[in-house]
C-alpha positions, -999 to +999 in steps of 0.1 A: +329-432+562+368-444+554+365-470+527+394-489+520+406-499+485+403-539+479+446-537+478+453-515+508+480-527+526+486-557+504+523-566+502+540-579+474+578-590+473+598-582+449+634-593+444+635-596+479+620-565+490+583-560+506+564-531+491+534-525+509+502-508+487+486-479+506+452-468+522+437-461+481+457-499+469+486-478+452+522-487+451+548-459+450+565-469+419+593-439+428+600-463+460+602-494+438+626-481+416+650-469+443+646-499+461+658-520+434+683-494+418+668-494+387+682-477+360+682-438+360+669-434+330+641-457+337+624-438+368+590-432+368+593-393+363+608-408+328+578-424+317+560-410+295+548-428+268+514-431+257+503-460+280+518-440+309+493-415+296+463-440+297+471-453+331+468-416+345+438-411+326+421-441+339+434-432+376+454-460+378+488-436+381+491-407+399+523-387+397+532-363+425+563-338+422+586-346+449+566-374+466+566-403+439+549-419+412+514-443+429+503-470+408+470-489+408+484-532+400+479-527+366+497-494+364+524-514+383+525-541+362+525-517+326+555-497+342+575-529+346+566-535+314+587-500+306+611-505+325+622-545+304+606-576+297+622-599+326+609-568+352+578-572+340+576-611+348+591-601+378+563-578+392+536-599+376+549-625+391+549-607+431+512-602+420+504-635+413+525-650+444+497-635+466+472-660+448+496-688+459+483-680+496+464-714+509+444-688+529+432-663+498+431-693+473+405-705+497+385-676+492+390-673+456+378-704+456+348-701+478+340-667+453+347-691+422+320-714+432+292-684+444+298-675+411+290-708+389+322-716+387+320-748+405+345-771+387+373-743+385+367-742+423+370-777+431+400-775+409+414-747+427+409-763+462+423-797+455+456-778+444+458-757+476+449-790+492+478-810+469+504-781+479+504-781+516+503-817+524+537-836+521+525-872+497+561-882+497+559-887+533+536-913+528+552-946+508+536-951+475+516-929+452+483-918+479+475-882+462+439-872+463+429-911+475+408-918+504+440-934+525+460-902+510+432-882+525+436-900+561+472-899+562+470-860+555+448-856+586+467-884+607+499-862+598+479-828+605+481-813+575+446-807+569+414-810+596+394-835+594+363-815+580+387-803+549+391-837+546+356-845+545+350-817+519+382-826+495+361-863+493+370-882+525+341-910+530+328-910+565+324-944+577 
C-alpha cells in the first residue's frame, strides 16, 4: 500500500519561488537555499546546532551527502530560523499563505466544527466568505447583512446555498 504523507506535493512560495514538498511531505532545504542564494555559510550541511540535532532525531530532517538536506514543516521552519529572523517570517509565512486558500480554509473549517469548535468555525467561514466577495462594489456599508448577502450572490461571488449557510433568510 503507498501512503502518502498529509504534505506531499504541497507547494509553498517563497520569495517568489515554488518549492514543492515530496512523496514523505519533506522539502529539500539544500534546494531552498540555492534557490534563494542564501548565504554560504548558512547551507544546510552548516547546521549543526543542537536543534538541528533534535529535528533529525524526531525525523523531521534528514540529511543525505550529496543529495540535500529534507525537512518535515517544522524542520523547515527551525532552519529558517538559523538561517535569520526575517527568513524565518518569511518561510512561516509561505506556510501559513496555504491556510489563506478559500478552498482549504473551508475544510479547516468544516474539521473545526467536527471537532467542537463551532464558533472558531463560523468565524473562520465568514472571513473566507468576507475575503472573496468585493463589499465596495456595493454602495454603502452591506458586510455580512442580509442585502450584503444578496448582492454577493447577485454579483456571483458566492452560490446561493453559501449564502444560505453564511445567514441568508429564505423568504
Amino acid at each position: 500500500m503507498d501512503i502518502k504523507h498529509k504534505h506531499s506535493g504541497h507547494l509553498i512560495i517563497i520569495e517568489g519561488h515554488a518549492f514543492k514538498a515530496d512523496h514523505s511531505g519533506r522539502w529539500d532545504l539544500t534546494d531552498i537555499w540555492r534557490t534563494l542564494g542564501l548565504h554560504k555559510g548558512k547551507a544546510p550541511s552548516q547546521w549543526r546546532t543542537r536543534q538541528a540535532q533534535r529535528m533529525e532525531a524526531m525525523q523531521n530532517l534528514h540529511s543525505s551527502n550529496g543529495t540535500g538536506s529534507w525537512a518535515t514543516k517544522r524542520a523547515t521552519i527551525a532552519y529558517a530560523a538559523w538561517v535569520s529572523d526575517e527568513f524565518e517570517t518569511t518561510v512561516y509565512d509561505a506556510f501559513e499563505a496555504i491556510l489563506e486558500s478559500p478552498e482549504v480554509a473551508a475544510l479547516v473549517a468544516d474539521k473545526m466544527a467536527a471537532l467542537g469548535n463551532a464558533h472558531s468555525a463560523t468565524i473562520l467561514r465568514r472571513m473566507t466568505f468576507n475575503d472573496r466577495c468585493d463589499w465596495k462594489a456595493l454602495k454603502g456599508s452591506h458586510r455580512n447583512t442580509q442585502q450584503g448577502l444578496k448582492a454577493a450572490v447577485e454579483l456571483g461571488h458566492i452560490s446561493h446555498t453559501k449564502a444560505v449557510e453564511l445567514g441568508l433568510k429564505v423568504s
